[in-house]
PAMARNU-165540 format. One line per 8 residues: number of its first residue (from 0); their letters; for each residue z, y, x of N, C-alpha, C, O. Coordinates in pm, 1 decimal, padded with zeros to 6 digits. Layout:
% residues N
NUM = a = Z:Y:X:Z:Y:X:Z:Y:X:Z:Y:X  ... $
***
This chain:
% residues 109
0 = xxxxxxxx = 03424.6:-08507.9:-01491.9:03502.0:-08558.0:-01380.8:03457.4:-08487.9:-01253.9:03339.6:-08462.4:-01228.7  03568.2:-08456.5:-01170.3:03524.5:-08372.2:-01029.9:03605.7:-08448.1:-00936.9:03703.2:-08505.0:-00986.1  03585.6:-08460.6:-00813.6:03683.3:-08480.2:-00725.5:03778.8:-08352.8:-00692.9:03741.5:-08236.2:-00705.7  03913.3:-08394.7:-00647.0:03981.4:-08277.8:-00602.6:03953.2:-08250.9:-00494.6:03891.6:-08316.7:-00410.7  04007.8:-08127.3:-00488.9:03987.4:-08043.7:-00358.4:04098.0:-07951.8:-00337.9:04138.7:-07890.5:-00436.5  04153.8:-07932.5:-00222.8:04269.5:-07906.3:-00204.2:04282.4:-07843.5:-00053.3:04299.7:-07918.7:00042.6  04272.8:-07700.0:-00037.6:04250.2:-07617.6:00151.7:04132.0:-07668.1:00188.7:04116.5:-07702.9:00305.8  04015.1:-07682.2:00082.5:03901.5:-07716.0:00143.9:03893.2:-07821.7:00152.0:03787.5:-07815.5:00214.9 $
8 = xxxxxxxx = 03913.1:-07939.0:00143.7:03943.5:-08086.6:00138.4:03944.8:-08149.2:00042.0:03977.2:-08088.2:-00059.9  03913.7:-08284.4:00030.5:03892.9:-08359.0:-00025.8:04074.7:-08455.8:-00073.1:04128.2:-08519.0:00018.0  04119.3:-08453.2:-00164.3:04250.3:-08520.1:-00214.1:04242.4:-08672.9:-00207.3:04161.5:-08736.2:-00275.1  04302.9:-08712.4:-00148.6:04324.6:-08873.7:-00135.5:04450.1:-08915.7:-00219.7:04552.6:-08847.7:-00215.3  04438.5:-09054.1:-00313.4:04532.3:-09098.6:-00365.0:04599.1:-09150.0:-00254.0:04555.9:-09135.7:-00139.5  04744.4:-09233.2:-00292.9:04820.1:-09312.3:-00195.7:04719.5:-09410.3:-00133.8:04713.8:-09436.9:-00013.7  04650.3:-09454.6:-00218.5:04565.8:-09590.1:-00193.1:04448.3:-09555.2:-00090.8:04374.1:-09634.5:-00032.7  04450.8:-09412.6:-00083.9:04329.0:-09373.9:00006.7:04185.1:-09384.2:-00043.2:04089.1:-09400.1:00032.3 $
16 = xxxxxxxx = 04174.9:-09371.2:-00213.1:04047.1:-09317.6:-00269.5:04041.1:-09195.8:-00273.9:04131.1:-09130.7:-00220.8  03914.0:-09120.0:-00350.1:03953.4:-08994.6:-00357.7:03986.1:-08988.6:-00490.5:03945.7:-09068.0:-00575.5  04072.5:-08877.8:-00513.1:04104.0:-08839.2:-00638.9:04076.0:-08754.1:-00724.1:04070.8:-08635.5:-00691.6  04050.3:-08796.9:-00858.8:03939.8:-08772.2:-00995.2:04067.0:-08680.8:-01058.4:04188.2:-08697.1:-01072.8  03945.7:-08551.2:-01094.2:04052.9:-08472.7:-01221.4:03958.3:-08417.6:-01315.9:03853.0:-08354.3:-01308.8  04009.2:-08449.2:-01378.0:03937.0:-08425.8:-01577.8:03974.7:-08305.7:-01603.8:04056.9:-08238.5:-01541.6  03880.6:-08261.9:-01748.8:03906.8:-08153.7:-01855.1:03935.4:-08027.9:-01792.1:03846.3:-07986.2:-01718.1  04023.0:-07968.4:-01802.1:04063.5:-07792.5:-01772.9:04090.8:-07775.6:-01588.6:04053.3:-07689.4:-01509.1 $
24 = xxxxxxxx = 04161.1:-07883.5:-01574.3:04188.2:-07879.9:-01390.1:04052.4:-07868.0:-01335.6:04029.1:-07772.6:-01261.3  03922.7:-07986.4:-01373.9:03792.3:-07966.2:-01313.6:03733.2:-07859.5:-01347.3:03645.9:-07816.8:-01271.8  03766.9:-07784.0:-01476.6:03685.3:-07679.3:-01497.4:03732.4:-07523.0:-01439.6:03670.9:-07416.4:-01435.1  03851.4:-07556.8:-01403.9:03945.0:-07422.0:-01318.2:03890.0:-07475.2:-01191.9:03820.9:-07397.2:-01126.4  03916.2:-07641.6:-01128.6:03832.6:-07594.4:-00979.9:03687.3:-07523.4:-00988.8:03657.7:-07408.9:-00954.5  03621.6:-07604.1:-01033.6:03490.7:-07517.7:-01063.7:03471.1:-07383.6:-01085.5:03383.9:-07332.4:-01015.3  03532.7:-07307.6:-01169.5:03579.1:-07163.7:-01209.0:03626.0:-07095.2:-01019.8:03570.1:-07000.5:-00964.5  03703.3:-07153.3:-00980.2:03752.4:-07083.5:-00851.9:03645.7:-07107.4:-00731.1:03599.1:-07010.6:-00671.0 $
32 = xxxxxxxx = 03617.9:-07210.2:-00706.1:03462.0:-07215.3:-00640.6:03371.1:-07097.5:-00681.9:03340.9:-07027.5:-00585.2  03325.4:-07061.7:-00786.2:03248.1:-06949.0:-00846.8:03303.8:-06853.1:-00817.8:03209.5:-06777.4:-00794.8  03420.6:-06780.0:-00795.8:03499.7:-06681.5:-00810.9:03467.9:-06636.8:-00623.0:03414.9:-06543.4:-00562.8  03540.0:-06772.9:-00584.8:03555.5:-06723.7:-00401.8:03462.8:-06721.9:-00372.0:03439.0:-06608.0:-00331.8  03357.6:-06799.8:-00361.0:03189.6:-06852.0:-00292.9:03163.4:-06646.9:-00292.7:03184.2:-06549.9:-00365.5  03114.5:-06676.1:-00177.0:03065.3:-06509.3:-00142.5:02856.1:-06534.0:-00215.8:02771.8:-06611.8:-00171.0  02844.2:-06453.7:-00309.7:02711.1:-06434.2:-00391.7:02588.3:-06479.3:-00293.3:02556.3:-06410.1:-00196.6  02532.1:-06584.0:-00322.1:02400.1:-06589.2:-00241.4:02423.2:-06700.7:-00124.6:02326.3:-06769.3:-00092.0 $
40 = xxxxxxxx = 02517.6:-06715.6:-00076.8:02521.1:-06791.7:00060.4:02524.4:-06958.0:00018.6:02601.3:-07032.0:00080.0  02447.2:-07005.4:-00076.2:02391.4:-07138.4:-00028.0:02255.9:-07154.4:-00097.0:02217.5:-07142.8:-00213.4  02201.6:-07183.7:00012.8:02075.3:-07197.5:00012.2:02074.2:-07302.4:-00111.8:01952.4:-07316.1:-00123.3  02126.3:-07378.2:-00203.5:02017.2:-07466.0:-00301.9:02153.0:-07377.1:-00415.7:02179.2:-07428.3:-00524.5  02201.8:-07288.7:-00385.0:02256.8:-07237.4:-00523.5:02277.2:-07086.4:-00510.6:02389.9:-07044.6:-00484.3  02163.7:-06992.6:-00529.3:02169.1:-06850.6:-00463.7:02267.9:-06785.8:-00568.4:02364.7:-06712.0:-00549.8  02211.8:-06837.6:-00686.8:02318.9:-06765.1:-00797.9:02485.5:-06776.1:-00808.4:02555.7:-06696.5:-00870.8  02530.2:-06884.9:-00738.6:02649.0:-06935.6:-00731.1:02708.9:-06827.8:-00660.4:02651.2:-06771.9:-00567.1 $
48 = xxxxxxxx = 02869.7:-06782.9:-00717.6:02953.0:-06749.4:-00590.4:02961.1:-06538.5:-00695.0:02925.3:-06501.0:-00806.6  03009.6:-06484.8:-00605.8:03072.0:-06342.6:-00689.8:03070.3:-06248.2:-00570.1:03088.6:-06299.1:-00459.5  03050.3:-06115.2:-00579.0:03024.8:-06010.6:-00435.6:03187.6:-05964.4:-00480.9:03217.5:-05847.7:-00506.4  03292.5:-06088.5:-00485.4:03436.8:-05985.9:-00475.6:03462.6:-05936.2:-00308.6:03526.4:-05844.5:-00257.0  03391.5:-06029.7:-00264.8:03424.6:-06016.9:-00098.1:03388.2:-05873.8:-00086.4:03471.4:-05827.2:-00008.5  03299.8:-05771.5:-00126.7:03216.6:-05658.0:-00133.4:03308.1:-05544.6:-00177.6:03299.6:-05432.6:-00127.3  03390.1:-05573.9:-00266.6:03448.3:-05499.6:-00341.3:03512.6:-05371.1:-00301.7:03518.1:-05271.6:-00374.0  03560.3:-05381.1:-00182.5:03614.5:-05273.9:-00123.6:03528.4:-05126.3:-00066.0:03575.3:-05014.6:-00044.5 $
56 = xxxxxxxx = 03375.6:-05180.1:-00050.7:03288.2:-05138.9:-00040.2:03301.6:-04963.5:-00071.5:03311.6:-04865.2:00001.9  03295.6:-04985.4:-00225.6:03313.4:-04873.5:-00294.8:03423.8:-04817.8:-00350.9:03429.1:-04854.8:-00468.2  03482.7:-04771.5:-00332.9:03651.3:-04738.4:-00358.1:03657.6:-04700.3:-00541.8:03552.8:-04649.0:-00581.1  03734.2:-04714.3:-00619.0:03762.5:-04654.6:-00752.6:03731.3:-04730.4:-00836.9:03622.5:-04770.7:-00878.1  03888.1:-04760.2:-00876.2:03918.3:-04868.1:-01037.4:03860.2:-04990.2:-00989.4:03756.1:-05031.4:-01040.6  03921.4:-05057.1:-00888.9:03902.2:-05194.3:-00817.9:03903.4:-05272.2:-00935.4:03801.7:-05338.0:-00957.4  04017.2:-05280.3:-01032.9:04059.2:-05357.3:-01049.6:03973.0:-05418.5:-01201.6:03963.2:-05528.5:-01255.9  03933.8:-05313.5:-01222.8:03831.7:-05309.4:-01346.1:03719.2:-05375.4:-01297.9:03694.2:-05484.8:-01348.4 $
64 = xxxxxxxx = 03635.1:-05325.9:-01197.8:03522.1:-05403.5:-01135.0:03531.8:-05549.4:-01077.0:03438.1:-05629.2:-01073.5  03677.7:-05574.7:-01025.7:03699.0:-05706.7:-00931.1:03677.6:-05792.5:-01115.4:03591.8:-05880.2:-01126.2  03742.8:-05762.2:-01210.6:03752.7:-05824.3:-01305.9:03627.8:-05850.3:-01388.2:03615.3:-05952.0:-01456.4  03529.2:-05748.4:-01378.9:03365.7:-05766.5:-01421.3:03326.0:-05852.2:-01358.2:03272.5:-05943.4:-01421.3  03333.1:-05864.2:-01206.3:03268.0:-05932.8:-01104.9:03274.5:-06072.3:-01158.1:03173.4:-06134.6:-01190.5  03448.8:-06140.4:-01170.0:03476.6:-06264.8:-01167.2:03396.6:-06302.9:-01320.0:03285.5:-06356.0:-01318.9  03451.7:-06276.5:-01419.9:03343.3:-06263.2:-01546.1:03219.6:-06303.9:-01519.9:03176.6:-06417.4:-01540.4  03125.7:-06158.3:-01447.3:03034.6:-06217.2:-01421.4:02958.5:-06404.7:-01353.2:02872.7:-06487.0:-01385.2 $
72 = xxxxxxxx = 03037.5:-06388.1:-01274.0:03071.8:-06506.9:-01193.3:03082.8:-06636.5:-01254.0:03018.7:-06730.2:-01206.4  03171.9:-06655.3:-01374.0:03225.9:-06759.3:-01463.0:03097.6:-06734.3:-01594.3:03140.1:-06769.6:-01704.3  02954.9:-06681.0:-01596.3:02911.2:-06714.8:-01732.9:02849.0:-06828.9:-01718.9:02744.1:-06828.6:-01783.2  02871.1:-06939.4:-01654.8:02823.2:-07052.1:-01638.9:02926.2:-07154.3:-01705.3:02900.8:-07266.0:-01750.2  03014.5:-07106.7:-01701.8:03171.8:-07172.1:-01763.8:03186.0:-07122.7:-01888.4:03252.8:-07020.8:-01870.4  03157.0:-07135.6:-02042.0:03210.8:-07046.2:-02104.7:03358.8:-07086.5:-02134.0:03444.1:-07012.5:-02183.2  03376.4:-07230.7:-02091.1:03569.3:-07235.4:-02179.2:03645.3:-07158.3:-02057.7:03762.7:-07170.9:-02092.5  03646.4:-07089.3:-01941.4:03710.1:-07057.4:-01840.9:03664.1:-06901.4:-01903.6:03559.8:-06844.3:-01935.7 $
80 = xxxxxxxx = 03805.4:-06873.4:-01899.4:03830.2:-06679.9:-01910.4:03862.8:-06619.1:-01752.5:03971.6:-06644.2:-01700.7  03814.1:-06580.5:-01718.7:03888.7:-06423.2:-01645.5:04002.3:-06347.3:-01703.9:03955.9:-06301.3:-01808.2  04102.3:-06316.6:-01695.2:04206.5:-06281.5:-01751.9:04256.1:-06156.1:-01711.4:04277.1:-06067.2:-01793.9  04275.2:-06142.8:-01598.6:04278.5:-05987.9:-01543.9:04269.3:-05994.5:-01346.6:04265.3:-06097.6:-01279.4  04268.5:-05906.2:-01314.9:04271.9:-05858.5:-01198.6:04357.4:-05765.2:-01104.8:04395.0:-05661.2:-01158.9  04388.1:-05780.9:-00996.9:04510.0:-05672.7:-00930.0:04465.4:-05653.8:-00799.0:04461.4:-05747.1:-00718.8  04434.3:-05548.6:-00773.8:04414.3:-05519.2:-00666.2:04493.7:-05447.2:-00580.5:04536.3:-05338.1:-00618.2  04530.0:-05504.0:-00434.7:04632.4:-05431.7:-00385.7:04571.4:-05383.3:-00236.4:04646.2:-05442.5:-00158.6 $
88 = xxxxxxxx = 04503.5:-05329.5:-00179.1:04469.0:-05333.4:-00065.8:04372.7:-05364.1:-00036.8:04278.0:-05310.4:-00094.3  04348.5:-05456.7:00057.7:04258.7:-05577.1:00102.8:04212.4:-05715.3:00022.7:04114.9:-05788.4:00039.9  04351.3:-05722.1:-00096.6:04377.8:-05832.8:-00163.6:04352.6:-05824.3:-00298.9:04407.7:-05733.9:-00361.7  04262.3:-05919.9:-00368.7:04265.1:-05918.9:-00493.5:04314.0:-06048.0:-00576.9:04278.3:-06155.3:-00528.3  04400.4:-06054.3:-00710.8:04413.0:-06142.3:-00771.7:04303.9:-06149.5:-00875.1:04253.2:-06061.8:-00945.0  04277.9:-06303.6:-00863.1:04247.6:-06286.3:-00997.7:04287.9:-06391.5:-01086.6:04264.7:-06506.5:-01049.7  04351.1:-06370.5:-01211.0:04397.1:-06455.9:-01277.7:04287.3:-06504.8:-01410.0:04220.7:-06431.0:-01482.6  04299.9:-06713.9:-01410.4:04193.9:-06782.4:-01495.5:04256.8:-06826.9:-01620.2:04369.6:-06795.2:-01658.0 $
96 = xxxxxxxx = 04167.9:-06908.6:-01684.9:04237.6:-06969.1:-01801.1:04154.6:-07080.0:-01841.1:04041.9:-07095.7:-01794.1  04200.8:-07149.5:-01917.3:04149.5:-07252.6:-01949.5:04209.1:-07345.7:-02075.9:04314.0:-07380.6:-02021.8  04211.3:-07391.8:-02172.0:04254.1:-07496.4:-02254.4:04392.2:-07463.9:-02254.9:04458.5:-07562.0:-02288.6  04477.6:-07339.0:-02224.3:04618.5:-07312.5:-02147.0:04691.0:-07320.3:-02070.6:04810.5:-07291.5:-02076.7  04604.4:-07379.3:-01945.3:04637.0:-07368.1:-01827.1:04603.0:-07237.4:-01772.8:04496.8:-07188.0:-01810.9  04687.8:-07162.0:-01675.9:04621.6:-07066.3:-01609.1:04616.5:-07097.9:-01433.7:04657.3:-07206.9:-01393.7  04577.0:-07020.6:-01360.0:04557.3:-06996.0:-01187.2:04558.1:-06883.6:-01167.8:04526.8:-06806.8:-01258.8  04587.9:-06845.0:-01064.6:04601.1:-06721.1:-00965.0:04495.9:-06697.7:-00840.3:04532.5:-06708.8:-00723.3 $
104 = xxxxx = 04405.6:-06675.1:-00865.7:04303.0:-06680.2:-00714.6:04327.0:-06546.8:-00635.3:04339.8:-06443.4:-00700.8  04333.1:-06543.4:-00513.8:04357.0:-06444.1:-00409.7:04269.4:-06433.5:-00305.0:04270.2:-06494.6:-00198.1  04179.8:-06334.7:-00353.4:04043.9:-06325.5:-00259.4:04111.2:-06190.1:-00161.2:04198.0:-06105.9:-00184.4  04034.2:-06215.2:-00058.3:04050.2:-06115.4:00107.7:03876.5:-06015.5:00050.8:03763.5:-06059.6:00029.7  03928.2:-05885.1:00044.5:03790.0:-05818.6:00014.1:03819.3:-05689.7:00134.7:03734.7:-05602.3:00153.5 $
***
């Protein structure tokens, strides 16, 4: 069980609790937290988080590396796949998986 999260925020039912999501949804938020979190920047979780923000760094076959990165990122998850990657610019996708759900994450690198 996770709470949702939603633009950074916390999801409120009508009733004004917060709201609980199970199985593949908690394990894709979790998965995308890992993915965006820039590598290192919290102090009680250094390992948490992926250098996609970095990526642009070094130019050639983005899309191969953005896709190692997130991988890397998710071996804490094993039911969450990395699925592929697109890099267009500044912008990277990266697409998850889960139990057959998928997501689309869109990191600024």
């Amino acid at each position: 069980m996770s709470l949702q999260i939603e633009n950074g925020d916390y999801v409120r039912t009508s009733g004004g609790t917060l709201r609980e999501i199970h199985g593949a949804a908690a394990l894709l938020q979790r998965a995308a937290a890992c993915i965006l979190a820039e590598w290192g920047q919290f102090d009680y979780g250094k390992r948490l988080g992926s250098p996609l923000y970095r990526l642009s760094d070094t130019p050639g076959d983005e899309a191969r590396r953005a896709l190692a990165m997130a991988q890397k990122a998710l071996r804490g998850l094993p039911a969450v796949k990395a699925e592929s990657a697109v890099y267009d610019g500044g912008r990277c996708t990266i697409t998850i998986s889960c139990e057959g759900q998928t997501q689309q994450l869109e990191v600024e690198v």
